[in-house]
Structure formats: C-alpha cells, structure tokens
N, C-alpha and C positions, 0 to 999 in steps of 0.2 A: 713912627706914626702907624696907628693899628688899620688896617684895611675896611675899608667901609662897606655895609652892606650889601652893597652892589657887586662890589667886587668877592665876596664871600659866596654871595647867592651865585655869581660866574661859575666861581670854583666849581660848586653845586653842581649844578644843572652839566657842565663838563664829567664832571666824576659819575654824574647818575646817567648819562648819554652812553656810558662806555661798560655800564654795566648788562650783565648778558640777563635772558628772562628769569629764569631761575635763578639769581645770583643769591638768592637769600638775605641779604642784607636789612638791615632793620633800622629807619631811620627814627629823630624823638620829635617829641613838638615842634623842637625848636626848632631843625633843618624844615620842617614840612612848613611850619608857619613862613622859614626866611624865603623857602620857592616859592609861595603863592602868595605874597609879601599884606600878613595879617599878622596878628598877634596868634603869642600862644593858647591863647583862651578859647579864642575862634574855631583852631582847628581843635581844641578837644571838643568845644559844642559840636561842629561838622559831626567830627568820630561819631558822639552820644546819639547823634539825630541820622547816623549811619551814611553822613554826606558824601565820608570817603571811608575806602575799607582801611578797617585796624584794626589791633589788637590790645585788648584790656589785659594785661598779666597780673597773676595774684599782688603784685606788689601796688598798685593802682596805678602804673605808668601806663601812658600809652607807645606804643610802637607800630609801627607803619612800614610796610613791606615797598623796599626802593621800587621794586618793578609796578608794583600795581599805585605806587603815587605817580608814579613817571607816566602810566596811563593814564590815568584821572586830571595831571595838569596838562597833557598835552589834550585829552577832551574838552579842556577850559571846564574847572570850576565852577563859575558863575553860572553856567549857563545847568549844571547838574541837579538831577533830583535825588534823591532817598535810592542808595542802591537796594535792589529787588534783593533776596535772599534766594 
C-alpha cells in the first residue's frame, strides 16, 4: 500500500525541521505544494505573483530554497503578502 499524503507530507515537514539555515537544499513544486497542501499550479502562481521566494532556472523549473519555505510556512501562507524585494 503506497503512503498517503499525510503521511508523505509528515516525512516532509520532519526532514525540512532538521535542516540547518543554510542547508542549501532545493525543494520542486511538488514537495512545496504537498506542505501547504495545494496543488502544483498554485504554488507556481504564488512563485509568479512573488507570494513565496523562488527560483525560475534557465530550464523553466521552479525551485524553492528548503530554509526560506520552512520560513514562509511556519509565517502561514494564507495570511502573506507579495514579498518586498
């Protein structure tokens, strides 16, 4: 039986808890949509509308720095504006 959401998103949120600030690590859509539990789509509009920090790379992927998503979900989402530059 495959592991369900919930328990994936555990894994998650455990694994990104134990990472240090600078870990460098680069999360995709799809980990950042399963912590804030939305679709993929959602969070590249976020990214596009600058909701949460990313990174657009030459290839058109998005990638998202674990340490500064780990800040943005523990600020709560919902409640966030347009980061400042």
């Amino acid at each position: 039986m495959a592991p369900s959401d919930s328990d994936i998103r555990g894994d998650l949120l455990n694994d990104l808890n134990s990472l240090t600030e600078n870990s460098g690590r680069l999360l995709t859509s799809t980990q950042v949509a399963l912590l804030f539990g939305v679709c993929d789509r959602t969070i590249r509009v976020w990214a596009e509308k600058k909701r949460i920090p990313a990174i657009h790379n030459p290839s058109g992927h998005w990638k998202f720095s674990a340490s500064e998503i780990m800040k943005t979900y523990k600020a709560g989402i919902q409640e966030a504006q347009p980061l400042s530059k």
